[in-house]
N, C-alpha and C positions, 0 to 999 in steps of 0.2 A: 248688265248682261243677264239676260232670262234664262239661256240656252248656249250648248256649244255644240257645233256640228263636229263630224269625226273629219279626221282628211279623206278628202276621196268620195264623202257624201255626195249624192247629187241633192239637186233642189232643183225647183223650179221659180224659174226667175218671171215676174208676173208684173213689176213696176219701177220706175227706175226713178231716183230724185237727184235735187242738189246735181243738175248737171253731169248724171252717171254716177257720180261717188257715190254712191247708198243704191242697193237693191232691195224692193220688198221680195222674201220669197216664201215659197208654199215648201212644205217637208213633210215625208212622212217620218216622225220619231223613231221607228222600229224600220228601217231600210228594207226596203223591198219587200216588203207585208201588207202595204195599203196602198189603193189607187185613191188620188186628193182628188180627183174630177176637175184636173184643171188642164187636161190635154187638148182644144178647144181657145179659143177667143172668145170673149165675154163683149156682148154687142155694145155694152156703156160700161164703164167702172163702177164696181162697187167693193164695198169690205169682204175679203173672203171669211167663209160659215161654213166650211167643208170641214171632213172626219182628221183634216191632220194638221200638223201646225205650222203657223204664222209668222211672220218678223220680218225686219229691218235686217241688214246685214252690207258692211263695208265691203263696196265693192273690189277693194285690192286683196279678200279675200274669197273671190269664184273666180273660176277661170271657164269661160263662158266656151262649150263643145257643141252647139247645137245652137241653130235659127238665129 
């Protein structure tokens, strides 16, 4: 574990593996203080390099509210 999200955090969900189990997602560490510039579709994949942070994360825990 690198990090732990609060309950109730959002994130942004940007890639999904292992068949939906595992989410990659974008966060901003300080909630609702930084825009990550990931509101948008990214025309090819690539590694996110934006101001906020990164990671994996088990998909049984997000509960997916949006798109």
């Amino acid at each position: 574990m690198l990090a732990r999200l609060g309950p109730g955090q959002r994130v942004h969900v940007c890639e999904e593996a292992a068949g939906g189990k595992w989410f990659g997602i974008v966060y901003s560490p300080a909630p609702g203080t930084q825009d990550c510039g990931v509101g948008t579709p990214a025309a090819c994949p690539h590694p996110y390099r934006g101001p906020c942070a990164s990671g994996w994360v088990d998909a049984r825990y997000i509960t997916v509210v949006a798109g």
